[in-house]
N, CA and C atoms as an extended XYZ file, in Angstrom:
480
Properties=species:S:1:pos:R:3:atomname:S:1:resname:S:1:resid:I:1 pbc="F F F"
N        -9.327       -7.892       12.764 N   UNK     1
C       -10.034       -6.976       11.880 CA  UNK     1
C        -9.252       -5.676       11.696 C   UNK     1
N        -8.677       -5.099       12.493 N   UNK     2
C        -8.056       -3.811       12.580 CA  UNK     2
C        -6.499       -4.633       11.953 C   UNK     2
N        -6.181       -5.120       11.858 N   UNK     3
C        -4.819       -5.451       11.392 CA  UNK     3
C        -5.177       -5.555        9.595 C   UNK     3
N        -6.688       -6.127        9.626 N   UNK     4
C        -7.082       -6.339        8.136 CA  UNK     4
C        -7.001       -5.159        7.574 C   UNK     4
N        -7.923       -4.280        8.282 N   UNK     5
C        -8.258       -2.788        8.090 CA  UNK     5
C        -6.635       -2.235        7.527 C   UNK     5
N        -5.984       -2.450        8.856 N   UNK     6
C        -4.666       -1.363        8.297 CA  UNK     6
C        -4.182       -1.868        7.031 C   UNK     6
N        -3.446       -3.276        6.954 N   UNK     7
C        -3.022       -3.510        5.550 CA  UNK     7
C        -3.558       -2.863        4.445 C   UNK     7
N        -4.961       -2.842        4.205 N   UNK     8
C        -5.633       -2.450        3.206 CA  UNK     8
C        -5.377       -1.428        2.812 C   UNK     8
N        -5.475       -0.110        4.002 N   UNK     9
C        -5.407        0.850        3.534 CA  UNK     9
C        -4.325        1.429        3.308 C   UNK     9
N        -3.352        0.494        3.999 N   UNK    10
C        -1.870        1.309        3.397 CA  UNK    10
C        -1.768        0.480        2.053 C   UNK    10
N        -2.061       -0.070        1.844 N   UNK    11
C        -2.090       -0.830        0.207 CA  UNK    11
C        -2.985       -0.028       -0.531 C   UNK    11
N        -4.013        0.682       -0.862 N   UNK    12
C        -4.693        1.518       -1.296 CA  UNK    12
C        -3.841        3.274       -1.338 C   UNK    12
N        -2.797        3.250       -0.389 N   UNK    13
C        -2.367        4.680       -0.376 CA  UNK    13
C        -1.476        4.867       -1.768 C   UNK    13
N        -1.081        4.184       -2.533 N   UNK    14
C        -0.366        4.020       -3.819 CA  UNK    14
C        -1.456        3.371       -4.867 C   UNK    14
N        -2.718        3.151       -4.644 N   UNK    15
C        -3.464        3.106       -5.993 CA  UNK    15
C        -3.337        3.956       -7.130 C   UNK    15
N        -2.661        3.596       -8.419 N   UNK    16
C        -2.790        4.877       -8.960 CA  UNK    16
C        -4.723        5.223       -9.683 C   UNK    16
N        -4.662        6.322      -10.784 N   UNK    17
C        -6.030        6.279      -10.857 CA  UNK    17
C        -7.482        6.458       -9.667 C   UNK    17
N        -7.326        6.676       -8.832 N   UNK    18
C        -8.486        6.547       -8.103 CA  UNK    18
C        -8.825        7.766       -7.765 C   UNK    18
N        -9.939        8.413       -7.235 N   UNK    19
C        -9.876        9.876       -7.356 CA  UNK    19
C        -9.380       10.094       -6.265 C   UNK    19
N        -8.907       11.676       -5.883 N   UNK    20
C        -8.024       12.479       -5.115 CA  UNK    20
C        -8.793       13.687       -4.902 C   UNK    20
N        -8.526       13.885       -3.645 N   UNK    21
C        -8.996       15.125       -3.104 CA  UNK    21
C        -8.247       16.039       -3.603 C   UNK    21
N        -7.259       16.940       -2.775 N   UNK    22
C        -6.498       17.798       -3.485 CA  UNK    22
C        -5.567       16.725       -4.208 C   UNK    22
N        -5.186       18.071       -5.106 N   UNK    23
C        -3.833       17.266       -5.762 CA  UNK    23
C        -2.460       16.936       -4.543 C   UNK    23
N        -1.780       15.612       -4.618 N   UNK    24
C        -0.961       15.136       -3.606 CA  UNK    24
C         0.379       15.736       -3.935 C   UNK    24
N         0.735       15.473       -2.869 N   UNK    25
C         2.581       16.652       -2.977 CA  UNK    25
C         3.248       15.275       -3.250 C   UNK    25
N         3.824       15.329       -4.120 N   UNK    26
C         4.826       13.889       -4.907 CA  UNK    26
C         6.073       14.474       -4.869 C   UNK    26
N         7.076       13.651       -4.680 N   UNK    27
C         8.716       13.972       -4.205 CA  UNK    27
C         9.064       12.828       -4.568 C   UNK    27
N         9.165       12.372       -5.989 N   UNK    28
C         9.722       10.903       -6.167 CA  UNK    28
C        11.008       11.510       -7.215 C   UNK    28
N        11.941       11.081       -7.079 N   UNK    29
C        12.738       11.577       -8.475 CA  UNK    29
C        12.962       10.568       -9.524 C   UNK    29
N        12.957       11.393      -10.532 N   UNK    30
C        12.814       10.232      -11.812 CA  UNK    30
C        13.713        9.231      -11.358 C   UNK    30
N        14.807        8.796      -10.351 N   UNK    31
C        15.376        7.759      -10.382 CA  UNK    31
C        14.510        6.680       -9.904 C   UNK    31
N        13.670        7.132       -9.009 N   UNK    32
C        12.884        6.263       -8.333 CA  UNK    32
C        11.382        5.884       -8.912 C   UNK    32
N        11.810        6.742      -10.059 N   UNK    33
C        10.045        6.507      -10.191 CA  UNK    33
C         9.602        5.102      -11.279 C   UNK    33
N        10.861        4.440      -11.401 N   UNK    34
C        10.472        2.829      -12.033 CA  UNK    34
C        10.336        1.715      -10.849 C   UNK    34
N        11.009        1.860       -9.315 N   UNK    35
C        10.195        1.838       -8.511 CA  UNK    35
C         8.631        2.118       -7.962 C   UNK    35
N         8.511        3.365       -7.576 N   UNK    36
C         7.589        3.861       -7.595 CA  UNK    36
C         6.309        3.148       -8.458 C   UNK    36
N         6.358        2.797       -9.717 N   UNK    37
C         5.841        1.886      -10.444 CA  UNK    37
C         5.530        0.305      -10.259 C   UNK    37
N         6.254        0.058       -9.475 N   UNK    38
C         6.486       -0.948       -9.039 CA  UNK    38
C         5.495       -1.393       -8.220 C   UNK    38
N         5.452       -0.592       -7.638 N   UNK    39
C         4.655       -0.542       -5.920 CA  UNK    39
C         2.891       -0.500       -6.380 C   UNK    39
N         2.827        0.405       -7.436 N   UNK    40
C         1.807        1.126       -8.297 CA  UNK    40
C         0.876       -0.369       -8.573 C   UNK    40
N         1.687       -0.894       -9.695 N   UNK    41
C         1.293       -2.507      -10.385 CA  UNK    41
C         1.125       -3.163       -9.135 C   UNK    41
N         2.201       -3.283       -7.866 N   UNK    42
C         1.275       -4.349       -7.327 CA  UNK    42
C         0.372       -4.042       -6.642 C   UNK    42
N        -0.469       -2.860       -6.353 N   UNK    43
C        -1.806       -2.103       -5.821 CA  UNK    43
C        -2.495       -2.260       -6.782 C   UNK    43
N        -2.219       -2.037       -8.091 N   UNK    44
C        -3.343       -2.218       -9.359 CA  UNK    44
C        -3.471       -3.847       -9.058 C   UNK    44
N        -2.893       -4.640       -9.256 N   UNK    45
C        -2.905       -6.094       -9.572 CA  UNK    45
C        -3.717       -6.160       -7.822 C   UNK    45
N        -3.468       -6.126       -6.862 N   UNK    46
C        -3.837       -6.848       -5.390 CA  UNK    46
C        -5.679       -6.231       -5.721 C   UNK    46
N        -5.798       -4.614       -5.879 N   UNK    47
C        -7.406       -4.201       -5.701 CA  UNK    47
C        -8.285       -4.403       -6.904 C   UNK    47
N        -7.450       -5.627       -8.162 N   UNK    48
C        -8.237       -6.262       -9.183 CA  UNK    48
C        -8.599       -7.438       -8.670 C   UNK    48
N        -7.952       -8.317       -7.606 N   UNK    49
C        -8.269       -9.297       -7.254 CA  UNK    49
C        -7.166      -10.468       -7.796 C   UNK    49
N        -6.021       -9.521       -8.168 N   UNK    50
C        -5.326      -10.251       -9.130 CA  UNK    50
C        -3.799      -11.441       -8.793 C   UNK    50
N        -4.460      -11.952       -7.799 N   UNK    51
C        -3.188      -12.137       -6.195 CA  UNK    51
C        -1.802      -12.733       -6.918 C   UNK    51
N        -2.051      -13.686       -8.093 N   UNK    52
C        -0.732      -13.744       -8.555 CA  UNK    52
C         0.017      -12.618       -9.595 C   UNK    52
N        -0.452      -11.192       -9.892 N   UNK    53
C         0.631      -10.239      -10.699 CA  UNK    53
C         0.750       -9.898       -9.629 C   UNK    53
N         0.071       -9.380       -8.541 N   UNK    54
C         0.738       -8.822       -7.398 CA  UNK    54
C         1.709       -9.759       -7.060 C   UNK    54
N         1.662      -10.559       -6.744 N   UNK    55
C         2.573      -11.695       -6.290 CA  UNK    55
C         4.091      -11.223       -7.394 C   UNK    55
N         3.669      -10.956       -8.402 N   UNK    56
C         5.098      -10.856       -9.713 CA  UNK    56
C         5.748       -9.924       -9.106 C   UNK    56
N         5.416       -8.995       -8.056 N   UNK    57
C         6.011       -7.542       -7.525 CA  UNK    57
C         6.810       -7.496       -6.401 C   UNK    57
N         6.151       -8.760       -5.760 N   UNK    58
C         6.957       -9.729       -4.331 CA  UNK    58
C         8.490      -10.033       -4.696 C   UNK    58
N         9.534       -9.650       -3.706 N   UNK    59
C        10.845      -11.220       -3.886 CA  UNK    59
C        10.070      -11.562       -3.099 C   UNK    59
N        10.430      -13.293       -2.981 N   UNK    60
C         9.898      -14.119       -2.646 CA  UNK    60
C        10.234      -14.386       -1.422 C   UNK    60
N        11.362      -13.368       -0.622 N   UNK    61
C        11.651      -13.305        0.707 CA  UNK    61
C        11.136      -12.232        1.316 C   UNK    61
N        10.156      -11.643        0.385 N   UNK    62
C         9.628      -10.788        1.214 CA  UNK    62
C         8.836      -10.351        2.795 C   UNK    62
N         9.233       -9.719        3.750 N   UNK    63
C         8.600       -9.163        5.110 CA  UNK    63
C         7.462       -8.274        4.710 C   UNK    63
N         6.872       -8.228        5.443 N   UNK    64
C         5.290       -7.179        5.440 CA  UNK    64
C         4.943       -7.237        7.239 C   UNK    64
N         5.240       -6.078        7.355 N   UNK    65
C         4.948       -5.668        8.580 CA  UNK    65
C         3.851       -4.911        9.080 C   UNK    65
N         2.749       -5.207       10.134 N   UNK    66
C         1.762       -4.618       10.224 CA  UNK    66
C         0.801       -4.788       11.307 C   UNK    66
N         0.590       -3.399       12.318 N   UNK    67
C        -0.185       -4.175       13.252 CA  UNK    67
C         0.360       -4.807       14.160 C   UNK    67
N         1.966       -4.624       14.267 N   UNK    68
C         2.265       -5.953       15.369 CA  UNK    68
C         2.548       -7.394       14.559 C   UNK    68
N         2.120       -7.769       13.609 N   UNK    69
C         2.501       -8.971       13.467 CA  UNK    69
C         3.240       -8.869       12.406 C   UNK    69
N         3.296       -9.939       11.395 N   UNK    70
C         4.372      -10.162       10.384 CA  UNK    70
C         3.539      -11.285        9.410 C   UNK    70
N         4.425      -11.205        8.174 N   UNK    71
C         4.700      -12.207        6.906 CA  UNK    71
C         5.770      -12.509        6.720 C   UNK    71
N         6.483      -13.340        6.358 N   UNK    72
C         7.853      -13.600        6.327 CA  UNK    72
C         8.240      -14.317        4.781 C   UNK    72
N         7.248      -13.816        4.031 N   UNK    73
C         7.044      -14.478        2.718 CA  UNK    73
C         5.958      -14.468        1.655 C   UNK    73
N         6.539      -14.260        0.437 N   UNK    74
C         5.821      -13.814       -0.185 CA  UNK    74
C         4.841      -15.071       -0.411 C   UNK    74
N         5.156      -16.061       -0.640 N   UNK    75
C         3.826      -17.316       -0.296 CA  UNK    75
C         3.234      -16.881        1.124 C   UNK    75
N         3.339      -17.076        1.856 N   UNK    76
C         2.621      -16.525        3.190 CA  UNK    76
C         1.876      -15.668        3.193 C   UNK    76
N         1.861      -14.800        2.555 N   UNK    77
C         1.137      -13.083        2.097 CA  UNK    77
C         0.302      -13.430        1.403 C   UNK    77
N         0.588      -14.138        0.083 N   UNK    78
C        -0.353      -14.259       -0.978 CA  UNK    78
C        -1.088      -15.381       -0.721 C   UNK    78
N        -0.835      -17.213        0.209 N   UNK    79
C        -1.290      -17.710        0.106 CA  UNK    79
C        -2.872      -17.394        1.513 C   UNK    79
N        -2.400      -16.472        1.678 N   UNK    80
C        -3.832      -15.723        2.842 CA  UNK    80
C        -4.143      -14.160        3.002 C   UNK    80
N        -3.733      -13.992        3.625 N   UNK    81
C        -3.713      -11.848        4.241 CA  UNK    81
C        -4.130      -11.502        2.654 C   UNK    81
N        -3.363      -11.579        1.221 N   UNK    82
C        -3.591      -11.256        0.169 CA  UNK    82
C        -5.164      -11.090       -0.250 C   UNK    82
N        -5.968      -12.221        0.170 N   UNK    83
C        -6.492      -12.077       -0.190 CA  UNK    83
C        -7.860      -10.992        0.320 C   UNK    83
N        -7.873      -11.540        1.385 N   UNK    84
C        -8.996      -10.664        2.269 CA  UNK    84
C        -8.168       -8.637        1.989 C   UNK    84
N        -7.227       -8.623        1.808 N   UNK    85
C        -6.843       -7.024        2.059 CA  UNK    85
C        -7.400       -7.135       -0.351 C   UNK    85
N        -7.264       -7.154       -1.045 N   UNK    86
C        -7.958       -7.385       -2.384 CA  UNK    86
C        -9.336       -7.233       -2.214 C   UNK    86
N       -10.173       -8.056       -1.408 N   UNK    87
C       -11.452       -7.732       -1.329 CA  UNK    87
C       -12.116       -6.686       -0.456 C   UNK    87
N       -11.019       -6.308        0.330 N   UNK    88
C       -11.335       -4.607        1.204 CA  UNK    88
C       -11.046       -3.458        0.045 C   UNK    88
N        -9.522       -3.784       -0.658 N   UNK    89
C        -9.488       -2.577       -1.659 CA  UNK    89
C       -10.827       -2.255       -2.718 C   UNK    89
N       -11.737       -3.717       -2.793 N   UNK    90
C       -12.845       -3.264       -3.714 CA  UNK    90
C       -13.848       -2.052       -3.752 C   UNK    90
N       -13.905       -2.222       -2.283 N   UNK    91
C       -15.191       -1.278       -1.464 CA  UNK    91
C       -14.422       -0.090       -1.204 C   UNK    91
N       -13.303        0.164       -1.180 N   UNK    92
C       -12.720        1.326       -1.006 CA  UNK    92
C       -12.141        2.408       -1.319 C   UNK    92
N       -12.319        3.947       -0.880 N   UNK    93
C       -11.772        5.130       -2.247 CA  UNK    93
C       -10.257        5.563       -1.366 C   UNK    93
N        -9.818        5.869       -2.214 N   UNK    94
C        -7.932        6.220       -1.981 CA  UNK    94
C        -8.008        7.526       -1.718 C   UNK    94
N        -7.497        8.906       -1.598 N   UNK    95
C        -6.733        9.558       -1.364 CA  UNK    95
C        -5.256       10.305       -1.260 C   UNK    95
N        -4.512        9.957       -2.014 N   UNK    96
C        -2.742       10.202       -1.503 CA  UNK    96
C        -3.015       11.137       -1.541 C   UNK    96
N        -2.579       11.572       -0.234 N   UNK    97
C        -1.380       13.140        0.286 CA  UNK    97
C        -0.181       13.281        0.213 C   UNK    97
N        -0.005       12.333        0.176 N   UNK    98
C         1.998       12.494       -0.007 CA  UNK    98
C         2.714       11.549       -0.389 C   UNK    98
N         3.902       11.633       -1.065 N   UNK    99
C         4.359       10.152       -1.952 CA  UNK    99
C         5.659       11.032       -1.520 C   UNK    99
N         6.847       10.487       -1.409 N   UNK   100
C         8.562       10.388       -1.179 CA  UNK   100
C         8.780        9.125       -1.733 C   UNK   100
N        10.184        9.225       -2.462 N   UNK   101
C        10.682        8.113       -2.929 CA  UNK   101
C        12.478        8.766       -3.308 C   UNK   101
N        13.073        7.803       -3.007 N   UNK   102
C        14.976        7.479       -3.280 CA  UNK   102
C        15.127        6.285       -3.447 C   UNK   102
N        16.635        6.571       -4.463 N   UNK   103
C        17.064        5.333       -4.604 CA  UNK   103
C        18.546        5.351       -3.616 C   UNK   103
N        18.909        4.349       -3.366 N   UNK   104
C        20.660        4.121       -3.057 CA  UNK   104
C        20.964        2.954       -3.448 C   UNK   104
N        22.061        3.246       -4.184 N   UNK   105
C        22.574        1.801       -5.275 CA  UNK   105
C        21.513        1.165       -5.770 C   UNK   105
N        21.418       -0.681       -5.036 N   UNK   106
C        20.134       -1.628       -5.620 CA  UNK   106
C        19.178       -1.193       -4.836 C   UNK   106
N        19.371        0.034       -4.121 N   UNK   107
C        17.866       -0.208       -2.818 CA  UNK   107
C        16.779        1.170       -3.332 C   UNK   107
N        15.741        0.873       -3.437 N   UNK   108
C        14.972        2.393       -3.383 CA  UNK   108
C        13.990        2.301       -2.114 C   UNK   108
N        13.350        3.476       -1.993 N   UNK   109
C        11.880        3.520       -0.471 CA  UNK   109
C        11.120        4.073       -1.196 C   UNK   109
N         9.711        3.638       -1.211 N   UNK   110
C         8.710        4.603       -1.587 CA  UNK   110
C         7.804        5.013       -0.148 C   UNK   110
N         7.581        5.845        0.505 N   UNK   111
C         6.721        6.011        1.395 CA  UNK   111
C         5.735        7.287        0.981 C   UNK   111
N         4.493        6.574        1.398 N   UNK   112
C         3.124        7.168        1.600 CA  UNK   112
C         2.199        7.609        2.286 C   UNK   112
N         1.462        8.878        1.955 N   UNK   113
C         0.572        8.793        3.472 CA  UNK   113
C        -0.699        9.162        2.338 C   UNK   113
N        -2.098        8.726        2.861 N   UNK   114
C        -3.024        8.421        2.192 CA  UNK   114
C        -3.905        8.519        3.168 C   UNK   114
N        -5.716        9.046        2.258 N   UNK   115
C        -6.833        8.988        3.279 CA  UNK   115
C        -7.875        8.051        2.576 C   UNK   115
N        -8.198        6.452        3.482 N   UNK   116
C        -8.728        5.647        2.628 CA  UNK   116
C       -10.534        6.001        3.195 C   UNK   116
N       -11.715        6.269        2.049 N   UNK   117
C       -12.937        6.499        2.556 CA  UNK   117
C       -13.699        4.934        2.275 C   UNK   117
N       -14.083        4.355        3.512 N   UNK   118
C       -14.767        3.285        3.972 CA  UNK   118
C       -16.542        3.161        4.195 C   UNK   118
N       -16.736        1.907        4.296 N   UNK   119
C       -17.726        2.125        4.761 CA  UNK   119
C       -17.918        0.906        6.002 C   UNK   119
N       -18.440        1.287        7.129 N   UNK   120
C       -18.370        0.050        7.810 CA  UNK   120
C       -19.440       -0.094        8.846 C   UNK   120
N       -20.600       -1.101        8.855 N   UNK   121
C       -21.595       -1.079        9.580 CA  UNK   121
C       -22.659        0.062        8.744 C   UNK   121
N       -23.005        0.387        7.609 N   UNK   122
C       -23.318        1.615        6.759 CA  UNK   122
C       -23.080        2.705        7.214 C   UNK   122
N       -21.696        2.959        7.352 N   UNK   123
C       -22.203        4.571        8.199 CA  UNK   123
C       -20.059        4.271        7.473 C   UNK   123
N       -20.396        6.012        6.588 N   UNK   124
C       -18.711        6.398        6.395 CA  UNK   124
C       -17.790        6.297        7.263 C   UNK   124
N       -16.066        5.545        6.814 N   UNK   125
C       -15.527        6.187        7.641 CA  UNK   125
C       -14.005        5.910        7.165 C   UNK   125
N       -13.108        7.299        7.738 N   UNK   126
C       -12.251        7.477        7.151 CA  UNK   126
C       -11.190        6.888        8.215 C   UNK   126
N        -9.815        6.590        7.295 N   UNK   127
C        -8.890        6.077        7.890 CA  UNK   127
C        -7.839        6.536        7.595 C   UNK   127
N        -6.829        6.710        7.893 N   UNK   128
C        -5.342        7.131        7.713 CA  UNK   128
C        -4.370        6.530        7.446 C   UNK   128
N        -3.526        6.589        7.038 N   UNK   129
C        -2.732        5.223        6.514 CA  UNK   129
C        -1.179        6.059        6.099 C   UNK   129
N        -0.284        5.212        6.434 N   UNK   130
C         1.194        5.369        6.349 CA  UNK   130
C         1.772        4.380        6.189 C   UNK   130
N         2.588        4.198        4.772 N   UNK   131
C         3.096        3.291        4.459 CA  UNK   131
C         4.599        3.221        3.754 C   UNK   131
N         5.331        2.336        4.088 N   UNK   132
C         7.104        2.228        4.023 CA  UNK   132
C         7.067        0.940        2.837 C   UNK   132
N         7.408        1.179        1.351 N   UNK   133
C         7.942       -0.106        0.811 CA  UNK   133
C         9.464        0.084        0.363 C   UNK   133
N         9.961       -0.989        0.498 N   UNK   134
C        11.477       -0.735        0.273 CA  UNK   134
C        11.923       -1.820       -1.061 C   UNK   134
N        12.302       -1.612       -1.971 N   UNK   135
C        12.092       -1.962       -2.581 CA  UNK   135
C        13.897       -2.188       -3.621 C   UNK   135
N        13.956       -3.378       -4.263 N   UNK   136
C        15.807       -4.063       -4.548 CA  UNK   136
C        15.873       -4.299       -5.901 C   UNK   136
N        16.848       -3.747       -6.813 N   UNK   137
C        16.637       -3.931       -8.206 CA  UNK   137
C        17.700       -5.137       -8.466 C   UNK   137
N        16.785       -5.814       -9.534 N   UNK   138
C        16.933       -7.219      -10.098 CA  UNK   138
C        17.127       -6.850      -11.027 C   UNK   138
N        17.706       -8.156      -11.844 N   UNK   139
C        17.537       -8.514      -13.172 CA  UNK   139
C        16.299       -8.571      -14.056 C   UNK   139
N        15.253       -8.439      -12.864 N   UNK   140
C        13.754       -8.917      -13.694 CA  UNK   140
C        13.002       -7.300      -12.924 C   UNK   140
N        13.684       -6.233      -13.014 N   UNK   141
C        13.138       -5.192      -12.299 CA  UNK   141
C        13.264       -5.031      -10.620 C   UNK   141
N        12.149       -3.715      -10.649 N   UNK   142
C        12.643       -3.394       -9.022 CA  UNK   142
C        11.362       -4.927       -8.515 C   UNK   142
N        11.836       -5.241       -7.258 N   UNK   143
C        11.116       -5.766       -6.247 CA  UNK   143
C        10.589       -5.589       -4.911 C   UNK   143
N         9.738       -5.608       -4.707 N   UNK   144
C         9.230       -5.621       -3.041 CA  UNK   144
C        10.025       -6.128       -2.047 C   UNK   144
N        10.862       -5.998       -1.522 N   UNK   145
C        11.441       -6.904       -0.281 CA  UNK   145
C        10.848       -6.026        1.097 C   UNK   145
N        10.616       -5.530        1.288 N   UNK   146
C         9.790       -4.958        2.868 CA  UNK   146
C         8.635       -4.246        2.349 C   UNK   146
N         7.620       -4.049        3.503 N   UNK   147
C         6.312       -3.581        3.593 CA  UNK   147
C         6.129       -3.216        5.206 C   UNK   147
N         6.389       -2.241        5.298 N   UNK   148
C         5.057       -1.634        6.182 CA  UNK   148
C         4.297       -0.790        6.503 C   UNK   148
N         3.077       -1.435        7.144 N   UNK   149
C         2.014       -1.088        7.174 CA  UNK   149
C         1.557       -0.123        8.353 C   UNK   149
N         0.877        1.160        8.559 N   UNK   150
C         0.239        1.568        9.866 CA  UNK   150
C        -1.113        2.527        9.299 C   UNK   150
N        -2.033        2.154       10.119 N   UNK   151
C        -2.813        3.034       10.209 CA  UNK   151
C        -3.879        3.539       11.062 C   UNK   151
N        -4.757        4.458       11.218 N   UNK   152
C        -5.765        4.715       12.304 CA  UNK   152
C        -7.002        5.421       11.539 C   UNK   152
N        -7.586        5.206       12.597 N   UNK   153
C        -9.351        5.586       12.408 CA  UNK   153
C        -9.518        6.776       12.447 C   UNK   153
N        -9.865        7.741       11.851 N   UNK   154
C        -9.606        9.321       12.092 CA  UNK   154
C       -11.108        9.771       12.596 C   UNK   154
N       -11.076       10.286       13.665 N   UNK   155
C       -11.970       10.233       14.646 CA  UNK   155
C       -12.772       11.661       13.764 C   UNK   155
N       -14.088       11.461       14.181 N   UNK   156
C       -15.086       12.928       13.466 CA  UNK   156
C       -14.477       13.799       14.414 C   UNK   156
N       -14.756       15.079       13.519 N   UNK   157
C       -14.688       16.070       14.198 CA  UNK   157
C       -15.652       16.527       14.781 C   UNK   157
N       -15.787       16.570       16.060 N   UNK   158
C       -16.640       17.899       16.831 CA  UNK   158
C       -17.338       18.929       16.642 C   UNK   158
N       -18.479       18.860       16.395 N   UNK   159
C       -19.241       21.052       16.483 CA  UNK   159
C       -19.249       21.410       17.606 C   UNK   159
N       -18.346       22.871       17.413 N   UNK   160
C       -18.165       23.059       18.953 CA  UNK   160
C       -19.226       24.571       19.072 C   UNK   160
C-alpha cells in the first residue's frame, strides 16, 4: 500500500492543470521544456485512466524505481502498478513546489517536489513526494527511460 501510495504521488507531482497552492518555483529551461512536456502528457494520460498514451511516453526499456522495489519495463508498469497508481491519481489534488529540469546531449532530468492532498479512511491527508524522471530524445520525441519515485506522510502539526 505505501509503495502504491508513493508512486502515485510522485506521478501527480507533474500534473499539469490541477490547482496549486502558492505559485511553484519552476527552473526548467526552454531546452528542456519539450521534455518537461513529456513527463506532463504522461501524468495527463496515467490520472485519465488512459494506460496506453501514457504507455506512448514509456521506452519500452523503461526502469521505475520506488519504495525499494522496481519495474524493469514498460509492459511490466503498464501491464499492472499502472493501473492501480491511475485510479489513486483520481481521488487526488496535486500541489508542485518545485520543478528543475536540463538537458545534456540525448539526455534531459525533470525533477519534482510536490504536496499530494488525500483522503484515507475519511479523514485528510497530506503526502510529500519527490520525484527523478530522466528522460532520452528519439526520433519519435523525448522518452521516459527512468523513474523515480519517493515519498512520505507529512505528519500534523502540533498545538503547542
Amino acid at each position: 500500500m505505501i509503495r502504491f501510495i508513493a508512486l502515485t504521488i510522485a506521478a501527480l507531482s507533474l500534473l499539469p492543470g490541477l490547482a496549486f497552492g502558492d505559485s511553484p518555483q519552476i527552473d526548467v529551461p526552454e531546452t528542456a521544456q519539450a521534455a518537461a512536456a513529456t513527463v506532463d502528457r504522461f501524468f495527463d494520460a496515467l490520472s485519465a485512466g488512459d494506460i496506453e498514451q501514457a504507455g506512448a511516453e514509456l521506452d519500452p526499456q523503461v526502469i521505475i524505481l520506488e519504495s525499494g522495489g522496481a519495474e524493469h519495463s514498460a509492459a511490466e508498469y503498464l501491464g499492472g502498478h499502472a493501473k492501480d497508481d491511475a485510479e489513486f491519481l483520481k481521488a487526488a489534488q496535486q500541489n508542485l513546489e518545485r520543478r528543475t529540469g536540463r538537458v545534456s546531449g540525448d539526455l534531459a532530468w525533470i525533477a519534482s517536489e510536490s504536496e499530494l492532498q488525500v483522503q484515507q479512511d475519511g479523514k485528510p491527508l497530506t503526502i510529500v513526494s519527490t520525484e527523478t524522471m530522466v528522460l532520452r530524445s528519439t526520433n519519435g520525441g523525448w522518452k521516459i527511460v527512468h523513474i523515480h519515485w519517493s515519498s512520505r506522510v507529512r505528519k500534523p502539526e502540533t498545538a503547542q
